[in-house]
C-alpha positions in Angstrom: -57.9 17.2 -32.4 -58.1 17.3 -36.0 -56.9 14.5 -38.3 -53.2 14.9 -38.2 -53.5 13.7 -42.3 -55.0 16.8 -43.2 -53.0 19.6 -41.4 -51.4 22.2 -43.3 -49.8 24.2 -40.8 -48.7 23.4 -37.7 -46.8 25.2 -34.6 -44.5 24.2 -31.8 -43.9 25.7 -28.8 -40.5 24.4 -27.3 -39.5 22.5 -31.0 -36.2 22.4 -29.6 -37.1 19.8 -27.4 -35.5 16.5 -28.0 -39.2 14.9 -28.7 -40.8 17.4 -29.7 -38.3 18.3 -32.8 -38.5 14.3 -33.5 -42.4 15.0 -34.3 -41.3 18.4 -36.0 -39.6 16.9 -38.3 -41.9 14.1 -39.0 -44.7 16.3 -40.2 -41.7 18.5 -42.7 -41.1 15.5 -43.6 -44.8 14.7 -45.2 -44.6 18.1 -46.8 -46.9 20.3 -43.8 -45.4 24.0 -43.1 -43.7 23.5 -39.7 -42.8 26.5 -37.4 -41.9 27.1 -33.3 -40.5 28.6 -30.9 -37.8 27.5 -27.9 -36.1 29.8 -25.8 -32.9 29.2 -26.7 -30.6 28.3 -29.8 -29.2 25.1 -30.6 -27.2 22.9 -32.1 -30.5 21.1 -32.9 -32.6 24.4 -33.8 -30.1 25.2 -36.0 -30.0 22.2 -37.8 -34.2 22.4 -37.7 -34.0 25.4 -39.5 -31.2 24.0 -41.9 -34.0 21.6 -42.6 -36.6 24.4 -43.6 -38.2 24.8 -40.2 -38.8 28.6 -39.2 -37.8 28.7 -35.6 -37.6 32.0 -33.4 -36.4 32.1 -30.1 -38.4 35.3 -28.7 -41.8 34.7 -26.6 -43.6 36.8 -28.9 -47.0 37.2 -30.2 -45.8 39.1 -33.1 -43.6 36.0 -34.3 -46.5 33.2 -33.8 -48.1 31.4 -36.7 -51.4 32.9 -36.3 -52.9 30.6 -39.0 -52.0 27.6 -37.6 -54.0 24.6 -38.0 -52.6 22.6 -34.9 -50.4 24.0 -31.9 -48.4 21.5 -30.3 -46.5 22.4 -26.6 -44.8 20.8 -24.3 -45.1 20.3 -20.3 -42.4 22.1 -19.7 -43.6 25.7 -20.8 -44.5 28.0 -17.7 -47.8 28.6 -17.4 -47.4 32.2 -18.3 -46.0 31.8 -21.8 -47.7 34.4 -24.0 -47.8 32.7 -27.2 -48.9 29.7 -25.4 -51.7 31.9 -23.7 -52.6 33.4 -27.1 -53.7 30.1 -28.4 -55.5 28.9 -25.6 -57.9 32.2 -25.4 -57.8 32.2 -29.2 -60.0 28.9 -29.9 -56.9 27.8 -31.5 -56.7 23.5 -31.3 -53.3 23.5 -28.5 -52.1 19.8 -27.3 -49.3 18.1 -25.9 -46.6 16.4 -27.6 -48.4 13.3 -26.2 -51.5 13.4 -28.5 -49.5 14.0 -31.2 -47.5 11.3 -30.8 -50.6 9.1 -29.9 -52.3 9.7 -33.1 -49.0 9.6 -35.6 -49.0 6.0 -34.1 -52.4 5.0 -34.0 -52.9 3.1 -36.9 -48.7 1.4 -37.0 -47.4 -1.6 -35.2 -45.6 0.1 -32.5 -42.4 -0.8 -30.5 -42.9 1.1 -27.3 -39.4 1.6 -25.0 -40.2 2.8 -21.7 -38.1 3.5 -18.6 -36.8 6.0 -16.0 -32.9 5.4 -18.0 -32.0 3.5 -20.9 -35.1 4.1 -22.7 -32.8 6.7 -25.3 -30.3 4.4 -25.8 -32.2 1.3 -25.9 -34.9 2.6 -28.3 -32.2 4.1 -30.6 -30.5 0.3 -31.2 -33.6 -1.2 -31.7 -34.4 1.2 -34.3 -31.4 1.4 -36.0 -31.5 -2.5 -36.2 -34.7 -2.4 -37.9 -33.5 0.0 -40.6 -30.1 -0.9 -41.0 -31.2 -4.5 -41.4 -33.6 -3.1 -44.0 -37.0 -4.2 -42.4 -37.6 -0.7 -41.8 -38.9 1.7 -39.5 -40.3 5.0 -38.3 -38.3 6.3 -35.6 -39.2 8.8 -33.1 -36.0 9.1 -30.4 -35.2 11.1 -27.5 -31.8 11.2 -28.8 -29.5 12.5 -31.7 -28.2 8.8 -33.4 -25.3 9.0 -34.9 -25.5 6.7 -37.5 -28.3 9.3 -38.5 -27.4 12.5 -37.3 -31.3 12.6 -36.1 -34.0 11.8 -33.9 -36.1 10.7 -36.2 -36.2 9.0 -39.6 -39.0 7.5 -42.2 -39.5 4.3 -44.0 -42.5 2.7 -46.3 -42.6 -0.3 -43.6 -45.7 1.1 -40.8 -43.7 0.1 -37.9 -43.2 3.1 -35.4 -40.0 2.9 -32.7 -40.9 5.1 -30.7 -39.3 6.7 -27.1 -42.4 5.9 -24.4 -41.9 9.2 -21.6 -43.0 8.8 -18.6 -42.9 12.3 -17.2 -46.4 13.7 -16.9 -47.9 10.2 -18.0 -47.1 10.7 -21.4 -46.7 7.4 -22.2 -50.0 6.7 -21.3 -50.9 8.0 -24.7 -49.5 5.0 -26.7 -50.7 1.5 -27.8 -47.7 -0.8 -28.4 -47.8 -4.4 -30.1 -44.5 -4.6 -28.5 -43.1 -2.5 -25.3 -39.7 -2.8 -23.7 -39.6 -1.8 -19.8 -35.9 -0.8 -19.2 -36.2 0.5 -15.3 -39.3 1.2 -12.9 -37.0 3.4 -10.7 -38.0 6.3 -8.7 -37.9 9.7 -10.4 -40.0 12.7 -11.6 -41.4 13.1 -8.1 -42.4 16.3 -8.8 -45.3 14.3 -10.6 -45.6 11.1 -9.5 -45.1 12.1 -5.6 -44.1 8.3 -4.4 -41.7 5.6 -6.0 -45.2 3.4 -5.5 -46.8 6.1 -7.7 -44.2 5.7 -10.6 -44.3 1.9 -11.0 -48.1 2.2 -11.0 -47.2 4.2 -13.9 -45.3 1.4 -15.7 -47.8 -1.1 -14.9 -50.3 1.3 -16.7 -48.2 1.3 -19.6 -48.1 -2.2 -19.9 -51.8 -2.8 -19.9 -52.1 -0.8 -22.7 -49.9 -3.4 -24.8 -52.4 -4.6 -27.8 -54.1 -8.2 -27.2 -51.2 -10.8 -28.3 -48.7 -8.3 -27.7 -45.1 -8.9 -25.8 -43.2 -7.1 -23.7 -39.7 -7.2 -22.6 -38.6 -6.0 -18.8 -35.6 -6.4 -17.4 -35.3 -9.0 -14.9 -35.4 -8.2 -11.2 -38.2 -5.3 -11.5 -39.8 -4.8 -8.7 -43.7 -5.7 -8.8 -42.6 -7.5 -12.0 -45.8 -9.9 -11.5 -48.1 -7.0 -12.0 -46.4 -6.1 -15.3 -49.5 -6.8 -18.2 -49.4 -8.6 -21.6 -49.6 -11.8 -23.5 -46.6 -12.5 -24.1 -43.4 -11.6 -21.2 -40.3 -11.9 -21.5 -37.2 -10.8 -19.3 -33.6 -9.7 -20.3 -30.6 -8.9 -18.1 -27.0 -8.6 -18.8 -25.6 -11.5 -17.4 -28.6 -13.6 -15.0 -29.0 -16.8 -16.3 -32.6 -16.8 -15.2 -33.4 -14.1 -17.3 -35.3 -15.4 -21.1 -32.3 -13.5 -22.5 -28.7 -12.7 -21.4 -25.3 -12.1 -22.1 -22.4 -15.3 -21.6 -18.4 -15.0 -22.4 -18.4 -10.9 -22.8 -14.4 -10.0 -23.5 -13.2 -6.2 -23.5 -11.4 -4.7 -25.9 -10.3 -1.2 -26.6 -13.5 0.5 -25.4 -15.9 -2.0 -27.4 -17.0 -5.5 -26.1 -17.9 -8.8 -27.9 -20.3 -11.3 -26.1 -22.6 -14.4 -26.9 -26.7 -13.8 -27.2 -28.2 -16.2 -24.9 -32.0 -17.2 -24.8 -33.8 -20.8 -24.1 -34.7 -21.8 -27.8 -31.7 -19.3 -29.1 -28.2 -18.3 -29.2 -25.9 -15.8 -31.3 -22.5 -16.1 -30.9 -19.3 -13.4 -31.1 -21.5 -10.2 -31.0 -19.7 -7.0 -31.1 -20.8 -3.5 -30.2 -18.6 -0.2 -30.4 -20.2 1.5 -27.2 -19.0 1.7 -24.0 -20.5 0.3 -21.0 -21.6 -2.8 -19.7 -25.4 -1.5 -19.4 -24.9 -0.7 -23.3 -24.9 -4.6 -23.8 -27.8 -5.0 -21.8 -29.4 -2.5 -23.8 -28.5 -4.4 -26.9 -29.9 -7.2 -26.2 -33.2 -5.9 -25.5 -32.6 -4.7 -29.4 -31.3 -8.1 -30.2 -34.2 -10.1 -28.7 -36.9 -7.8 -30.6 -35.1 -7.9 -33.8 -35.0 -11.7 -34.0 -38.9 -11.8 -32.6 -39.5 -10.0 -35.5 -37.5 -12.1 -38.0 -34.5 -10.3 -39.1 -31.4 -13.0 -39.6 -28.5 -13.8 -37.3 -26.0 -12.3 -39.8 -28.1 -9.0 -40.5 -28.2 -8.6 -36.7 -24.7 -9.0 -36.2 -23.7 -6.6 -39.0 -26.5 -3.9 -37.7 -24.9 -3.5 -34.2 -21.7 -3.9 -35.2 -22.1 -0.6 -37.4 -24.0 1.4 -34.2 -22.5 4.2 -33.5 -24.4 5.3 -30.8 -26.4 8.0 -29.3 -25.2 11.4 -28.4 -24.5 12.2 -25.1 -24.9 8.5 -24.0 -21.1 6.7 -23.4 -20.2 9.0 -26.5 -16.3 9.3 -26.5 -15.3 12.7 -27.7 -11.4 11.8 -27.5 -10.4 8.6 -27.1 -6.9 7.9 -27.4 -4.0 5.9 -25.5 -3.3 8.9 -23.2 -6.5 10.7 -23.1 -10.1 9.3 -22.9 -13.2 11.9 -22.9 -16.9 10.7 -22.4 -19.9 12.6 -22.7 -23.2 11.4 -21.3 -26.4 12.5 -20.4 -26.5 10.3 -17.0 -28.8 12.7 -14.6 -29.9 10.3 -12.1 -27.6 8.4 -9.5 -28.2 4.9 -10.8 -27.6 6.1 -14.6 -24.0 7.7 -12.9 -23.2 4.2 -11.4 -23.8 2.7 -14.4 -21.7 5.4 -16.3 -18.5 5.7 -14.0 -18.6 1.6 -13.0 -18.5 1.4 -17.3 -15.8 3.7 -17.4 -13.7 2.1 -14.9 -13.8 -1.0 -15.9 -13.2 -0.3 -19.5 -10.1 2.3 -18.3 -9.3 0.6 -14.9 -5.6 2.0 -15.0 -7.0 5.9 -16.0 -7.6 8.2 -12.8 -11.6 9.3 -13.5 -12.2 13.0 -13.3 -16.2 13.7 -13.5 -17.7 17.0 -14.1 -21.9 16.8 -13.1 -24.1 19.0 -13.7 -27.1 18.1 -11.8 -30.6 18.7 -13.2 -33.6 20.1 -11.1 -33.5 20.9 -7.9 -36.6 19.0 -7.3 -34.3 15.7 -8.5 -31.1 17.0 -6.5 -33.3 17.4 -2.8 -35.2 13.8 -3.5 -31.5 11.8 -4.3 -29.0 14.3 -3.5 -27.8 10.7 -1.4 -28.1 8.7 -4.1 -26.2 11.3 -6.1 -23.0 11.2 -3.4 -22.7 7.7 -3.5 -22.2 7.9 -7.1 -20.1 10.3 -7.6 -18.3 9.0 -5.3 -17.0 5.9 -7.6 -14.8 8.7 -9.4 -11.3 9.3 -8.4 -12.2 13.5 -8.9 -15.7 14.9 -8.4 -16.8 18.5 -10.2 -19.7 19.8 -9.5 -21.7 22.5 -11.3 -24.4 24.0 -10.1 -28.3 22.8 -10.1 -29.5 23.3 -13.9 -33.0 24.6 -13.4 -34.9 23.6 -16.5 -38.4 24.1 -16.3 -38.1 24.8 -11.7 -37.9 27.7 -10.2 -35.1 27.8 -7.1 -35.9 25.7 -3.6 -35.1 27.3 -0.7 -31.9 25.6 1.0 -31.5 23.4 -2.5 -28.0 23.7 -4.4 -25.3 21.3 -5.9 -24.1 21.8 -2.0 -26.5 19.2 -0.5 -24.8 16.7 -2.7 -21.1 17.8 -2.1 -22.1 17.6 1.9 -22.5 13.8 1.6 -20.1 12.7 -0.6 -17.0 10.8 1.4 -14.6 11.6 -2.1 -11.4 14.3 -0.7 -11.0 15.1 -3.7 -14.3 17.2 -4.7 -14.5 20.7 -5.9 -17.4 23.5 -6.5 -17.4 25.6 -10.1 -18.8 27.7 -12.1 -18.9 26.1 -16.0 -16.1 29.0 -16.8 -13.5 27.6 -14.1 -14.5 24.1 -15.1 -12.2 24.9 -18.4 -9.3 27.0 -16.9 -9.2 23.8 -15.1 -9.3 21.2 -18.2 -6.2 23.4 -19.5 -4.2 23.6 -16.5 -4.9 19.7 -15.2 -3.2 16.4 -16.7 -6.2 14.6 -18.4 -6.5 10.9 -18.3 -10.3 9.5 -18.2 -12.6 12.9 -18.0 -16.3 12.5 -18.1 -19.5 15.3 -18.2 -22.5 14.1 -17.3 -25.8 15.9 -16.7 -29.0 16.7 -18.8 -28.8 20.6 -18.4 -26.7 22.6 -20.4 -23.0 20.9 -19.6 -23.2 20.0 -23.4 -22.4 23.8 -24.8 -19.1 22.8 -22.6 -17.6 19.9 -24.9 -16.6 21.4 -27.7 -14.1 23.8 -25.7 -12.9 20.9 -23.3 -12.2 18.9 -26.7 -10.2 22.0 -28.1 -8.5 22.8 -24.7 -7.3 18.9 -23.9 -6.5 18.9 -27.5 -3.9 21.8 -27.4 -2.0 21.0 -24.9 
């Protein structure tokens, strides 16, 4: 690959992506002519293109940047794409996101957050921590902050937060001075074939922690004596064995305040705006980092008490003392659990309605039990069909394996269009979506529909 400080032009294919648009934007940002295709429009193209991106949403080789310097694509593009196709036969220089990513960071001190969920969520705090605090930071997120209205953002300070995927390895790509390991649970089977194969995946990712770096996992991991690095650490919501946890958490209108707890440390009266009690244990992973890296008690305290959040993760559309409406991008059963037990506990006297849209079929046949039991925490279970994303369909695989098993009466099968003749004809108390397909294009209608009535 050529030196990524001395591109001109450079083309994406699939810029819509939630990490690929983050590095799209960081090379606009430095001034380089940034171009790509996705296959559909967005909320986030759109705003690309607000941002002087030229974006076209046909698979054409008429539309391609044909003097492109660098082509960058993603793992999701099919194999057959014909501007993908073009460059490879074309002697053009075509990588994945990963490389990119890899060299961006490859001369920065780097905080890596990996994980199969919390890894959005958790590297957005921790991030907006940094730069709110005014130590600074490059971010590169695989979610829309909303302090920021962005993915990603620059600073002077080389110090790169950066979003560590594990699907197709990716994360292999990056050297961190510190890495955070949120969860080592199965998924992505479609690449790793065995839960075994996964946490040898994580274990990877830790070795390639710089010498006299740290990381953070949560406690309990499993293998969590094979983890690498110089310095460990553990953090977990409320287990006193772990180097840092949460003591006296109180509830309070959908936010929480709690006490930071380590060995050598403490910070008292914390409060965060976001729902959920995995939310705090994401904090604190943000907490513990921030303080490693010498930011003060009080600018900690003031930077999470002014996050906002992260799209799509806990984010309350409506939230009122009749209705409450959470969005959240929750595609795997234990991210549901976490998301409805959250909910409930924050609205225990609200009957929960969740609509799910489930993502792959690949992901609904290897948990479609794992997926019942969830759902099954709600008081109302809609399902949606299987979004497909980047799979074609499996014979005898729809949202119906997963409505099979689930032991909730009161379950229903739609189509996204019934979902809101139902929103205006049903009394709304605590309503959630949740899925990582295309449920999103839904909100804005349920919001105006709840709201008119």
């Amino acid at each position: 690959m050529s030196p990524i400080a001395h591109i001109g032009k450079i083309y994406f294919i699939g810029i819509g992506g939630i990490g690929m648009s983050a590095i799209a934007r960081y090379f606009n940002a430095k001034g380089v002519s940034v171009a790509g295709y996705d296959k559909t429009e967005t909320a986030l193209t759109r705003q690309l293109q607000s941002e002087g991106i030229q974006v076209h949403f046909e698979d054409s080789l008429d539309l391609l940047e044909k003097e492109a310097e660098l082509v960058v694509y993603t793992p999701a593009i099919p194999a057959d794409h014909k501007e993908l196709n073009y460059y490879l036969q074309h002697d053009y220089i075509v990588v994945k996101r990963s490389d990119v990513l890899g060299a961006i960071t490859n001369s920065a001190f780097n905080i890596c957050v990996a994980g199969t969920h919390g890894k959005t969520t958790t590297s957005s705090m921790i991030a907006h921590l940094l730069q709110d605090s005014g130590y600074g930071c490059n971010a590169f997120l695989g979610g829309i902050a909303v302090n920021y209205n962005s993915n990603f953002w620059r600073s002077d300070n080389n110090v790169c937060v950066v979003e560590a995927d594990e699907y197709d390895r990716s994360f292999l790509k990056l050297n961190p001075d510190i890495a955070v390991i949120t969860a080592m649970d199965p998924d992505h089977l479609d690449i790793y074939g065995t839960a075994e194969n996964v946490e040898q995946a994580f274990i990877d990712f830790s070795a390639k922690i710089k010498s006299g770096g740290l990381l953070l996992s949560k406690y309990g991991l499993k293998r969590t004596m094979a983890l690498k690095g110089d310095r460990l650490f553990t953090y977990h919501l409320d287990h006193a064995f772990a180097d840092v946890h949460a003591e006296n958490i109180g509830m309070f209108n959908g936010s929480y305040q709690f006490d930071v707890v380590t060995k050598e440390w403490q910070l008292k009266e914390v409060v965060l705006h976001m729902g959920g009690l995995h939310n705090i244990e994401n904090v604190l992973a943000a907490i513990f980092i921030a303080h490693t890296l010498g930011i003060t008690d009080e600018k900690i305290k003031a930077a999470v008490v002014s996050f906002k959040g992260v799209k799509r993760r806990f984010e309350y559309v409506i939230k009122n003392e009749e209705t409450v409406y959470i969005d959240d991008y929750a595609h795997h059963p234990d991210e549901l659990a976490a998301l409805l037990n959250g909910a409930r506990k924050l609205f225990p006297d609200k009957k929960c309605t969740i609509i799910f849209q489930p993502h792959l079929f690949s992901r609904t046949k290897d948990f479609a039990d794992g997926f019942a039991t969830s759902l099954d925490i709600a008081d109302e279970v809609i399902l949606l069909p299987i979004y497909p994303a980047r799979e074609v369909p499996m014979d005898g695989v729809s949202s119906t394996i997963i409505f099979d098993q689930m032991h909730q009466p009161n379950k229903y099968m739609m189509q996204k269009e019934d979902v809101l003749e139902w929103v205006k004809e049903n009394k709304i108390d605590l309503l959630i979506t949740a899925g990582a397909g295309d449920i999103d294009v839904l909100v804005s209608t349920i919001k105006k529909n709840i709201e008119n009535k």
